[in-house]
Structure formats: structure tokens, C-alpha cells
ZADOVEX-756762 format. One line per 10 residues: their letters; for each residue x, y, z of C-alpha. Coordinates in steps of 0.2 Angstrom, whole numbers, always signed. Layout:
N
A) X:Y:Z | ...
This chain:
199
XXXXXXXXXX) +0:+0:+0 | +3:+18:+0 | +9:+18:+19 | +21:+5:+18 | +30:+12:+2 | +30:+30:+14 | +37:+21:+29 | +51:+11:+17 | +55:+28:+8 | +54:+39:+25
XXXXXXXXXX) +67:+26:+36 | +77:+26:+18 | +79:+46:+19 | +80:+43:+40 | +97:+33:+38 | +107:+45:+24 | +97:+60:+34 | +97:+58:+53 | +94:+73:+60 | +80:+78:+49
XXXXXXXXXX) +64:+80:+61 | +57:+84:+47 | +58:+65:+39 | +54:+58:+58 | +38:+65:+59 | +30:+59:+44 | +39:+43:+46 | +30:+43:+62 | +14:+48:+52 | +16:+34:+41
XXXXXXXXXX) +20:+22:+56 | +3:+26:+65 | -8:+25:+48 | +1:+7:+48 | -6:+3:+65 | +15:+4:+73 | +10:+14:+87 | +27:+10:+98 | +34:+12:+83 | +28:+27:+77
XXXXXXXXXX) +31:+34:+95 | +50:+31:+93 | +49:+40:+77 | +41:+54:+84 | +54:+54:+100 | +67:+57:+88 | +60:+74:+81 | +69:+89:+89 | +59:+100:+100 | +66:+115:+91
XXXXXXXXXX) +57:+108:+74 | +43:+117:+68 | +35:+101:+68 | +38:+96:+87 | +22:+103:+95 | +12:+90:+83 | +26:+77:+87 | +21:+78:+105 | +3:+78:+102 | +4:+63:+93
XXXXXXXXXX) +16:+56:+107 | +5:+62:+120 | -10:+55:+112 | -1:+36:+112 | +2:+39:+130 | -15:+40:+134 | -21:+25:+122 | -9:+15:+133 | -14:+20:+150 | +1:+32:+153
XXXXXXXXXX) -9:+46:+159 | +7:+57:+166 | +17:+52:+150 | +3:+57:+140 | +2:+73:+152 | +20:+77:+150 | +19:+76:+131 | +4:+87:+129 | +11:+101:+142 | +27:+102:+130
XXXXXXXXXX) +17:+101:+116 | +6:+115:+121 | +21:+125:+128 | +30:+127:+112 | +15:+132:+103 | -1:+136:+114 | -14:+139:+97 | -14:+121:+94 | -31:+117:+98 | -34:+98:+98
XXXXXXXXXX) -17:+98:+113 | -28:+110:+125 | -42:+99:+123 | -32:+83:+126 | -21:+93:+140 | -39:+97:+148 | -45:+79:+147 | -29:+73:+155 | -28:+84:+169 | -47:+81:+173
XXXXXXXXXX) -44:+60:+172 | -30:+64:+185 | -41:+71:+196 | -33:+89:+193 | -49:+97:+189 | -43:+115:+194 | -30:+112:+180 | -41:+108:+168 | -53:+121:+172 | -41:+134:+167
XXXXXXXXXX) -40:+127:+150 | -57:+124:+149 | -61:+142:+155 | -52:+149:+140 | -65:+141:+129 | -77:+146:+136 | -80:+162:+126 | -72:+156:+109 | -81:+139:+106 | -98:+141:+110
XXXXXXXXXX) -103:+126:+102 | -95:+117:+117 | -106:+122:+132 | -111:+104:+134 | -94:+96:+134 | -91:+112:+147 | -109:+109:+157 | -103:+90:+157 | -83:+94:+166 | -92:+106:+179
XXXXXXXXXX) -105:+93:+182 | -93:+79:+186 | -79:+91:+197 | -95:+95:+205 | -100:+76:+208 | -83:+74:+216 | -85:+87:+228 | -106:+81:+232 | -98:+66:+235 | -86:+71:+248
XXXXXXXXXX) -99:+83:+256 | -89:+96:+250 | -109:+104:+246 | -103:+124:+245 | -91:+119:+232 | -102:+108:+223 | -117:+122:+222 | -103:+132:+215 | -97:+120:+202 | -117:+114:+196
XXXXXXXXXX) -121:+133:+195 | -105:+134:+183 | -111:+122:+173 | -128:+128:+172 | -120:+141:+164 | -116:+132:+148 | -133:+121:+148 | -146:+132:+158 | -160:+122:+151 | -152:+106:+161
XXXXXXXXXX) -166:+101:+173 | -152:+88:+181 | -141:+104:+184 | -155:+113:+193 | -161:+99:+203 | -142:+97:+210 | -141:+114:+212 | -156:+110:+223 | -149:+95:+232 | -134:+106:+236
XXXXXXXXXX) -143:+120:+240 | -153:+107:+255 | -139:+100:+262 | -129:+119:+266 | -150:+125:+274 | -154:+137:+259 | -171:+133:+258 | -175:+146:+248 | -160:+143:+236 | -167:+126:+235
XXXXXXXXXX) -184:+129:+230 | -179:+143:+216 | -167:+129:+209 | -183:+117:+209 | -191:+130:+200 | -181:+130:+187 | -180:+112:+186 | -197:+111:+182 | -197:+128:+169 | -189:+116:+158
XXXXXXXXX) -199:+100:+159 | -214:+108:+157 | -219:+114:+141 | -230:+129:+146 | -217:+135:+158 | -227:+134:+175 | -214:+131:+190 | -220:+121:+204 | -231:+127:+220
């Protein structure tokens, strides 16, 4: 196939050539599209982090990590991708995901936060992180941080009847009776169709 011709001309170039990161990254390219994910990795290793290509090398690196369990591999990858160039997109949202799957949600906040006004289209995938670090916390009894993390997400998905009624539950649990029943209120302006809240 087309792949195996790359990877036989790409290692050809690799030997007369070897410091070419250039030659290393599509080698590592044409490695992946062959399903040589180790590798592919070690092709993508050898690109120098000065190359113009080394942010994608280490997205692609990180992203290997992360298909093989290696969370802080995967981690360390994506933080240098993003350092040497912070505009690639698809590493802050694998750098968010990471850090969240560690358990660092205030890391991935930050990253998430900057999207918030630039991807619009996201609000759920944002309602959903707020949601779950707010879950952590509901399940520790940490209730004023959770109440702070629902009503973030009901930012992005105000329309969420499950946000409001957790908002609620939090709500109960800290004595805000009145907080509690306004989120009810809301919970049930969006299930019912002719907007009536409850009594």
C-alpha cells in the first residue's frame, strides 16, 4: 500500500538524513496510519523540540500515552506540546482531558475556562466537566463547592433540569431553603412545556 511504500521511503531518507525531524515526523505519520503505534512513537521521539513540527510530534506522542494508560506520559507530552505552541487546539483539549482523568480538575478548568467564550458550540462538553468536578466534591460533602461547580455548569446548559435539581440538592444540604426551592423552580421551567414552576 501507499503507507508502507512511505514508511520504506521515510526510514530510507531517515538513515542518509538523521537529523531531519522533518523525515521523523512523517515517518511517524506513516507508522501510525500502519497501526505501529510503539513504533511510530519512537519515530516521533526522535523529532527535535526546536522543529517546527515538534508541538504536533508531541501531540501525537501524548495521544499514544493516553491509548496505553500512561496518563502522566501522556500529560508530560501534551504540556510540552502545548508549551512550544499554545494555538494548537486539539493539545488544550487533550491537556484538559488529561488533567481532569487525573483528578486535577482545577488544572483543567483553566483550560477549559479559556474556551469558554471562543467555542460556543461546546457548552455541553463544558456543562458536562463542571458537572462531574461538581460530583466529586457532592460526594465528599464538599456541598458549597459543589453548588458552585453545578451553577457553573448551568452556565453552559441552563436548560439542564439535572443541573438545577443538583443545584437544589446542594442547596438542602448547606440549609438554603429558599436557594433550593428557586433551583426546583427552574427544574421544572424546563420540563414543562407551558413554563409553569411548581407550588
Amino acid at each position: 500500500t501507499q503507507f508502507v511504500d512511505a514508511v520504506s521511503c521515510f526510514e530510507s531518507a531517515a538513515e542518509i538524513i538523521t537529523n531531519n525531524s522533518a523525515i521523523w515526523f512523517n515517518l511517524g505519520l506513516a507508522r501510525l496510519c500502519l497501526g505501529q503505534t510503539n513504533s511510530g512513537a519512537a519515530a516521533f521521539s526522535a523529532v527535535d523540540t526546536n522543529s517546527p513540527v515538534a508541538a504536533q510530534a508531541q501531540y501525537h506522542l501524548a495521544v499514544i500515552a493516553a491509548q496505553q494508560g500512561s496518563v502522566t506520559e501522556a500529560i508530560r507530552h501534551a504540556t510540552l506540546s502545548s508549551t512550544i505552541d499554545p494555538l494548537i487546539e486539539e493539545t488544550r483539549w487533550l491537556l484538559a482531558g488529561l488533567r481532569q482523568q487525573n483528578g486535577d480538575y482545577q488544572a483543567a478548568a483553566a483550560i477549559y475556562d479559556g474556551f469558554a467564550t471562543t467555542h460556543p458550540g461546546e457548552d455541553e462538553r463544558l456543562a458536562r466537566f463542571y458537572a462531574d468536578w461538581a460530583a466529586q466534591a457532592e460526594h465528599t460533602g464538599a456541598w458549597a463547592a459543589a453548588r458552585i461547580r453545578y451553577e457553573k455548569a448551568q452556565l453552559y446548559q441552563p436548560r439542564d433540569p439535572r443541573i438545577h435539581m443538583a443545584i437544589a440538592r446542594c442547596a438542602s444540604a448547606l440549609g438554603d431553603t429558599i436557594g433550593a426551592h428557586e433551583a426546583l423552580d427552574r427544574a421544572a421551567i424546563t420540563v414543562n412545556k407551558n413554563g409553569i414552576p411548581f407550588d
